[in-house]
KOLMIKOL-232490 format. One record per atom (N, C-alpha, C): x negated, y, z. Coordinates in steps of 0.05 Angstrom, whole numbers, padded with zeros to 5 digits, always signed. Example, Ala and Ser with C-alpha at 12.3 -4.5 7.8 and 13.67 -1.06 7.14 Angstrom:
REM residues 2
-00264-00114+00156
-00246-00090+00156
-00264-00066+00156
-00257-00045+00142
-00273-00021+00143
-00258+00001+00157
***
This chain:
REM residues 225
+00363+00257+00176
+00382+00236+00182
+00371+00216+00202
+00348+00208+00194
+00334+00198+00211
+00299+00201+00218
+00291+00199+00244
+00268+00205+00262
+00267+00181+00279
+00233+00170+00262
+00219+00148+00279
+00200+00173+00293
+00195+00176+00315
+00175+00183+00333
+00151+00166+00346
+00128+00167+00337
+00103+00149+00359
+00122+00124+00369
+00134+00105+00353
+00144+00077+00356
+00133+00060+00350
+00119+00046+00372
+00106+00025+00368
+00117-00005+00384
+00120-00024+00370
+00144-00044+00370
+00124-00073+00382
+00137-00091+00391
+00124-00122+00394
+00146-00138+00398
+00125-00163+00390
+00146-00187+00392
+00131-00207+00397
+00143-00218+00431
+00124-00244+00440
+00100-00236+00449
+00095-00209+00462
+00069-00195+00470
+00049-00188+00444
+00062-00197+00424
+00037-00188+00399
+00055-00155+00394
+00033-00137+00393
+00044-00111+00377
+00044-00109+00346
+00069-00105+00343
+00068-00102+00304
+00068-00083+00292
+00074-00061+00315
+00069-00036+00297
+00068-00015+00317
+00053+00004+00306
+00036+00024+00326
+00040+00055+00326
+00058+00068+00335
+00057+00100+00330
+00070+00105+00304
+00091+00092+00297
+00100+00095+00269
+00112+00124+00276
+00107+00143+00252
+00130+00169+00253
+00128+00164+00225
+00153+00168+00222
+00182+00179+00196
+00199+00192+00192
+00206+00207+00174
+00229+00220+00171
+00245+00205+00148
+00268+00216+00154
+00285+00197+00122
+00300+00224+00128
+00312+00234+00104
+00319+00261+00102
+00350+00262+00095
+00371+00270+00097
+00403+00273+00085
+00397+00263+00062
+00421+00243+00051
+00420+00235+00028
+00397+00230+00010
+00381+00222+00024
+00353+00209+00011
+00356+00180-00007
+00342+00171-00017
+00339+00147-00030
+00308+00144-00021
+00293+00136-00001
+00279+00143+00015
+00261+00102+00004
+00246+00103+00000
+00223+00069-00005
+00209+00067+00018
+00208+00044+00027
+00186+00033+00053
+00167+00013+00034
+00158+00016+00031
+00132-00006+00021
+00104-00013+00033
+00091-00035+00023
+00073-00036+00037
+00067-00069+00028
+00046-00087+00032
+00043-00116+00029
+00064-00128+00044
+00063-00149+00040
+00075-00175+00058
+00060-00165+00089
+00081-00172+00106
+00073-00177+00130
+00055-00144+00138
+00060-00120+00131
+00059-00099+00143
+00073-00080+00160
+00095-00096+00166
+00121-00087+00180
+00139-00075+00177
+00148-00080+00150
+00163-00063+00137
+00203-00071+00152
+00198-00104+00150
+00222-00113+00163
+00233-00109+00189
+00198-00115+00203
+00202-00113+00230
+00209-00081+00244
+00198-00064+00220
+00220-00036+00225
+00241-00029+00221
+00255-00040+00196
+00282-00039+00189
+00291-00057+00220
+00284-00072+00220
+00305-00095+00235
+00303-00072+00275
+00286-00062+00276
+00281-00041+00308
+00300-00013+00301
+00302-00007+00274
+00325+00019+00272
+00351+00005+00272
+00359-00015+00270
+00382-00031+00270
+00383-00039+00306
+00359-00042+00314
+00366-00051+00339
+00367-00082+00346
+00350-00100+00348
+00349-00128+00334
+00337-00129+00361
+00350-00146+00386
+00337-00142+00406
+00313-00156+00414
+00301-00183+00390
+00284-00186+00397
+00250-00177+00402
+00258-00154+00384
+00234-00130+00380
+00235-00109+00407
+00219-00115+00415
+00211-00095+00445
+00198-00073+00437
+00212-00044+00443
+00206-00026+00435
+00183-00010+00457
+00158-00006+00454
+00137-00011+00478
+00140+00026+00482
+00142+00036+00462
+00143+00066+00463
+00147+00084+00446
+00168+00116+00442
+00173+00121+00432
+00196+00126+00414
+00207+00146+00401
+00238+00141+00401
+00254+00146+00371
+00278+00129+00374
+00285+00134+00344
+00316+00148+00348
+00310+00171+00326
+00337+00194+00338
+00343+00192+00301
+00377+00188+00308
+00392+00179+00280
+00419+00202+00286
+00413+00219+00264
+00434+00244+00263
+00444+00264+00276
+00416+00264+00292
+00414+00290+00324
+00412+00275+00345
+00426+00244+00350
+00421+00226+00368
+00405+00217+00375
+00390+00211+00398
+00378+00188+00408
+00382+00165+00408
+00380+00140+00393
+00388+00120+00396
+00372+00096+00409
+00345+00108+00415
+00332+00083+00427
+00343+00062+00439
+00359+00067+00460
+00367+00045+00472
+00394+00036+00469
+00411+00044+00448
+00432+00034+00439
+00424+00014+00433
+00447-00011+00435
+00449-00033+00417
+00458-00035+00388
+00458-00060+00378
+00461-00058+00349
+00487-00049+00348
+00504-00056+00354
+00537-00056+00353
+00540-00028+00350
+00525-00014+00376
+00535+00018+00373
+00520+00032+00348
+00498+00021+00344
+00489+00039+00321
+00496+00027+00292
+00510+00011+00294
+00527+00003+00267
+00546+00015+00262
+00568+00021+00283
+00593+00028+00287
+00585+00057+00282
+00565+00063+00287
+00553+00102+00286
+00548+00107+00256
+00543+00079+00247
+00537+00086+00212
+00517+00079+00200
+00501+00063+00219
+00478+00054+00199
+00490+00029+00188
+00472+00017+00165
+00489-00010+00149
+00457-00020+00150
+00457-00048+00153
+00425-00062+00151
+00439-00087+00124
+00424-00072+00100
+00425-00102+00080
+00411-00123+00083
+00405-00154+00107
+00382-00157+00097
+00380-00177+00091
+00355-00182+00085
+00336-00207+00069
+00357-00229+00072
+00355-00240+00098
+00359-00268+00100
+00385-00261+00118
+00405-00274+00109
+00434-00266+00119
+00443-00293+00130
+00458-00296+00158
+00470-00323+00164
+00489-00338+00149
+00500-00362+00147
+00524-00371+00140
+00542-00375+00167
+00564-00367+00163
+00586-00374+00197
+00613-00384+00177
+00608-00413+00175
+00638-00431+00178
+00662-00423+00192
+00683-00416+00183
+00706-00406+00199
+00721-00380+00197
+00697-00365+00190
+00702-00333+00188
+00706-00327+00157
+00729-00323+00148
+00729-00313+00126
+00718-00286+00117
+00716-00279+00093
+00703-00260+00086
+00724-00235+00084
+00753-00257+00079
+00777-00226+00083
+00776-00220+00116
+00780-00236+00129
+00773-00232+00161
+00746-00218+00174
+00726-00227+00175
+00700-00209+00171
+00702-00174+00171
+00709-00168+00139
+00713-00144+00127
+00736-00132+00146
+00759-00140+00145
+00785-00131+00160
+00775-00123+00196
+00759-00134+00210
+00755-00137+00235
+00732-00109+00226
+00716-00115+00212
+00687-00092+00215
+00701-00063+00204
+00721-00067+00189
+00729-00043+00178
+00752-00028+00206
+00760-00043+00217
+00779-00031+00241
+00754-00019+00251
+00743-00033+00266
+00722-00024+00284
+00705+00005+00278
+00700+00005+00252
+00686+00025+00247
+00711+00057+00244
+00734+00045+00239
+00753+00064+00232
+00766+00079+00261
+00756+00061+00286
+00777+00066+00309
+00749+00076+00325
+00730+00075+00319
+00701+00086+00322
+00694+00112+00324
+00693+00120+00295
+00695+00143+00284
+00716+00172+00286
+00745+00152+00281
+00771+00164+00281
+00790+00165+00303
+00784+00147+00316
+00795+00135+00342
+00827+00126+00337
+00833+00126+00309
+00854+00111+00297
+00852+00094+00285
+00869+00077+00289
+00881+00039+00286
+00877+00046+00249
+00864+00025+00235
+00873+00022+00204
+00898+00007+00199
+00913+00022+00182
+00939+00009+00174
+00924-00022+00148
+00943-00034+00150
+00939-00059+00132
+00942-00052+00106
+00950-00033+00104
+00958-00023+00068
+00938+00000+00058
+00918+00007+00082
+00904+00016+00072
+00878+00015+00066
+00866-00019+00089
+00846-00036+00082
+00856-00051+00060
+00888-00068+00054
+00879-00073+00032
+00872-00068+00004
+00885-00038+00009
+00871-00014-00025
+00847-00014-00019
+00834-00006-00002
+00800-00016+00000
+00792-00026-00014
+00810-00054+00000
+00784-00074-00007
+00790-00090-00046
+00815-00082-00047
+00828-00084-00082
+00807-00070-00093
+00802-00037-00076
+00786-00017-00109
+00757-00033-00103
+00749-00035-00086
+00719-00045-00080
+00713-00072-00093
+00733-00094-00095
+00726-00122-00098
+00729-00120-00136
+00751-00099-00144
+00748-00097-00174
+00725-00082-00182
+00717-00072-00165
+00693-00057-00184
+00670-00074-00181
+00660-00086-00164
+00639-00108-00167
+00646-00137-00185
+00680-00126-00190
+00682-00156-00207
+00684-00183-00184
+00689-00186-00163
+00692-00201-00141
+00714-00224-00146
+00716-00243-00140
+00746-00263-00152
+00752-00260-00130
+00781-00264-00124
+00799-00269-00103
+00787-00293-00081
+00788-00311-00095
+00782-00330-00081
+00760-00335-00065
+00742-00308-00062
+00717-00304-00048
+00728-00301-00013
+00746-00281-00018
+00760-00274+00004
+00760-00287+00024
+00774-00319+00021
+00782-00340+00035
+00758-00353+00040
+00738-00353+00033
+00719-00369+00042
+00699-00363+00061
+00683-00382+00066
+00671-00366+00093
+00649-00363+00088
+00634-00335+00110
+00622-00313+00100
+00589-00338+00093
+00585-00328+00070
+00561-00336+00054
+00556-00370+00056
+00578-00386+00062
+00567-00415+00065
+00585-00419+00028
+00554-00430+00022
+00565-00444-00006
+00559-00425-00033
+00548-00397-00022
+00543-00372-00042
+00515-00373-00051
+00513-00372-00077
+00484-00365-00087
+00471-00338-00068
+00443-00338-00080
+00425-00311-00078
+00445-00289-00087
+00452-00283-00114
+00463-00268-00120
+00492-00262-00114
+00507-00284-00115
+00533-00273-00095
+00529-00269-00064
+00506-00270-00056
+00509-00255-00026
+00503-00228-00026
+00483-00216-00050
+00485-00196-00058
+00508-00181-00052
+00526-00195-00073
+00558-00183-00080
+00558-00181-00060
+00569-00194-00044
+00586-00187-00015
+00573-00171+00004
+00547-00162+00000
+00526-00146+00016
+00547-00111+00006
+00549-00117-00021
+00549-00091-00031
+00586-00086-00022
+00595-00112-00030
+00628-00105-00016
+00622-00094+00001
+00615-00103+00016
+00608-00086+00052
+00602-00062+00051
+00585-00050+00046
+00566-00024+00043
+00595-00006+00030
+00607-00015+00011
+00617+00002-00006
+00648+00006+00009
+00658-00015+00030
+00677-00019+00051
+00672-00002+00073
+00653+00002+00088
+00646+00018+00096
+00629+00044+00107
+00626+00049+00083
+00612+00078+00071
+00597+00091+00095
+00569+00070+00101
+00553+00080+00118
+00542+00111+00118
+00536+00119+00140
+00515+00142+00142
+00484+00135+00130
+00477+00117+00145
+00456+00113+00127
+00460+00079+00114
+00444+00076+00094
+00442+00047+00084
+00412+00036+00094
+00403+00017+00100
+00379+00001+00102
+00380-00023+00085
+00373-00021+00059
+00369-00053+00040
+00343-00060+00042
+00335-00086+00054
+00316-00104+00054
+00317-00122+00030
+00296-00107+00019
+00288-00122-00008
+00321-00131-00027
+00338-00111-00031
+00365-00128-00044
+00361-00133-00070
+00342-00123-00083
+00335-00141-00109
+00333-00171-00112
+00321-00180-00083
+00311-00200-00082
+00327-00231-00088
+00326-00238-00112
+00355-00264-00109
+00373-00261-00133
+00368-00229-00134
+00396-00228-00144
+00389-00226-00184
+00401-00233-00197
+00397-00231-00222
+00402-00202-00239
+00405-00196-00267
+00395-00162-00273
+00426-00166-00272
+00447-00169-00271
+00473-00159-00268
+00479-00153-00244
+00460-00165-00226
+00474-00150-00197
+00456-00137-00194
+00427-00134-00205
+00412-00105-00196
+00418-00089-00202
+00434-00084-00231
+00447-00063-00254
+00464-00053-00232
+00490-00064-00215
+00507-00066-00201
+00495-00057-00173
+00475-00061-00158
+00469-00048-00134
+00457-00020-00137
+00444-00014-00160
+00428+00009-00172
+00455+00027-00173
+00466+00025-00191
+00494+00037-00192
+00511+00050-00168
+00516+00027-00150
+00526+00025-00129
+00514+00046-00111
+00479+00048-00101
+00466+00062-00098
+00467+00096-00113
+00470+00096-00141
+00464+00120-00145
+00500+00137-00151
+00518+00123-00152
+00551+00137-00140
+00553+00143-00107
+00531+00122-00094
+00539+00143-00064
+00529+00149-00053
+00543+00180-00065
+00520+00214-00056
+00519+00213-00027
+00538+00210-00017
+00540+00220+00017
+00526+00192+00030
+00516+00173+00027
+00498+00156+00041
+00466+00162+00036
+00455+00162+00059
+00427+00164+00061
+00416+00136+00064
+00396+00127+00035
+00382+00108+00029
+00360+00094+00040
+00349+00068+00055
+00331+00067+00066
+00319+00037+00057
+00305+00034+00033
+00302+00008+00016
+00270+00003+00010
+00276-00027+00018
+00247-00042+00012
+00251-00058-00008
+00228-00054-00038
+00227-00068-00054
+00198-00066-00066
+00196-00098-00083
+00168-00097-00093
+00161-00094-00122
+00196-00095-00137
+00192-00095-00160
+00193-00072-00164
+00169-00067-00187
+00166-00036-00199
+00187-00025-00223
+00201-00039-00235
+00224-00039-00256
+00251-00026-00229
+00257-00048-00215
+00273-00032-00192
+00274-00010-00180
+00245-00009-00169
+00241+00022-00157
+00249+00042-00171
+00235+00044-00200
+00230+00063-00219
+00259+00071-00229
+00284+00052-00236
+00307+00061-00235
+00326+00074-00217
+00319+00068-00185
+00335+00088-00165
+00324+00108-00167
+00292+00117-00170
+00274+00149-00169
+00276+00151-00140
+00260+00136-00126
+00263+00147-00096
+00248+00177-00088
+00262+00186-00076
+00258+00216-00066
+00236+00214-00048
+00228+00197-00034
+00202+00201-00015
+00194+00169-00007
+00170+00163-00004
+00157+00138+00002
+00138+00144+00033
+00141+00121+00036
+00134+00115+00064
+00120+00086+00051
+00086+00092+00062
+00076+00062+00053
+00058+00045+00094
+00070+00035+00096
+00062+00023+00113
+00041-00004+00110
+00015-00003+00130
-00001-00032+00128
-00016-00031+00158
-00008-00064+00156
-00014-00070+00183
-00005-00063+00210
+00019-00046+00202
+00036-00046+00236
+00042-00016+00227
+00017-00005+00215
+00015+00033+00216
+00019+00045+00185
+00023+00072+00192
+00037+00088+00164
+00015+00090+00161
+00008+00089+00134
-00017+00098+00115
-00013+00129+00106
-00026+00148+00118
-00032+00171+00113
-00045+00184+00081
-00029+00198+00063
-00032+00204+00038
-00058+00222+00041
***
C-alpha cells in the first residue's frame, strides 16, 4: 500500500532523516515508533506531503503510484487520512461545513460524481451516532473551544466519513481519555479495508490494536532488527 524508498527529508538545511525504506502492507495495522524527536512525525507529516519538509532524495509510491511530488490535497483526495498530534482551530468553518465540503471532494475525486445531500447526511447521522457525537458539535467551529478528547472525536468522525485508503494516526491516544481510546481502537479494528499507519507510546494501546509489523526509527534512520 505503501513504499518509502532511500527518503531522506530536511527542514531549514538540517537533515532529519536519512535513506528511510518502508513498507506498510494492504490492510496493515502497521506501528512507527521510536524516542521523542526520532522522526517519527517528521515522516508521517512528508507521506502526507507537508511542504515544509524538503524531500532531498528518493521516493514515496502509495498504491502503485508515485507520489513524491504530489501535493497534500492530491494525496488526500487519493486516500490517505493524516490524524495528527496538534490540529488547528479555524473560527467560521463549521464542522457540518468542513465534513460536507471534504466529503464532496473526495466523492467527485474518486467517482467523478456530485454527492447528493441525503446521502452525506445518512453519513454523517450513522457516523456521528456511533461515536455518540451531540448535534450541536456540528455547528461549531472546527476544534475552537474542544477538549483533547473531543478533537479526538471529530478526528475519528472524519476518518470514519471518509473511509481512507490508508489512515496515518499521530499519537491519537494522546489526550484522549479510556472512552475514546476504547472508541478509536474499535474504530480501528471494524475498518478492514483501511490500511493503518500509527504512532504511539503507550504500551496498553499498542498491545490492544496487535500491530501487524513495526517500524522502529532513531535519529532520522530505521533501526535495523
Amino acid at each position: 500500500m505503501l513504499e518509502i524508498k532511500n527518503l531522506s527529508v530536511s527542514l531549514d538545511g538540517k537533515m532529519l532523516l536519512t535513506e528511510i525504506n518502508m513498507n506498510v502492507l494492504k490492510n496493515a495495522r502497521h506501528l512507527l515508533t521510536g524516542h521523542n524527536g526520532s522522526g517519527k512525525s517528521t515522516l508521517v507529516s512528508t507521506i502526507i506531503g507537508d511542504p515544509q519538509y524538503v524531500i532531498e532524495s528518493g521516493k514515496i509510491i502509495f498504491d502503485g503510484k508515485e507520489i513524491t511530488k504530489e501535493n497534500t490535497t492530491t494525496r488526500a483526495l487519493m486516500g490517505i487520512f493524516l490524524g495528527a498530534q496538534n490540529v488547528p482551530e479555524i473560527p467560521g468553518l463549521t464542522v457540518l461545513n468542513f465534513l460536507k465540503h471534504s466529503l464532496s471532494a473526495h466523492t467527485h475525486f474518486q467517482t467523478g460524481k456530485d454527492l447528493s445531500m441525503g446521502e452525506f447526511l445518512m453519513k454523517l447521522e450513522n457516523a456521528r451516532s456511533k461515536l455518540n457525537i451531540p448535534k450541536e458539535w456540528l455547528n461549531r467551529s472546527i476544534n475552537v473551544g474542544f477538549s483533547g478528547g473531543e478533537r479526538k472525536k471529530l478526528m475519528l468522525l472524519r476518518l470514519i466519513m471518509t473511509e481512507p485508503t490508508l489512515a496515518i494516526l499521530d499519537e491519537p491516544d494522546s489526550g484522549a481519555d479510556a472512552t475514546v481510546q476504547d472508541q478509536i481502537i474499535t474504530i480501528i479494528n471494524e475498518m478492514k479495508n483501511t490500511t493503518f499507519l500509527f504512532i504511539s507510546h503507550q504500551k496498553s494501546f499498542i498491545e490492544r490494536i496487535k500491530p501487524t509489523d513495526i517500524t522502529t526509527l532513531s535519529n532520522g534512520k530505521v533501526m535495523i532488527k
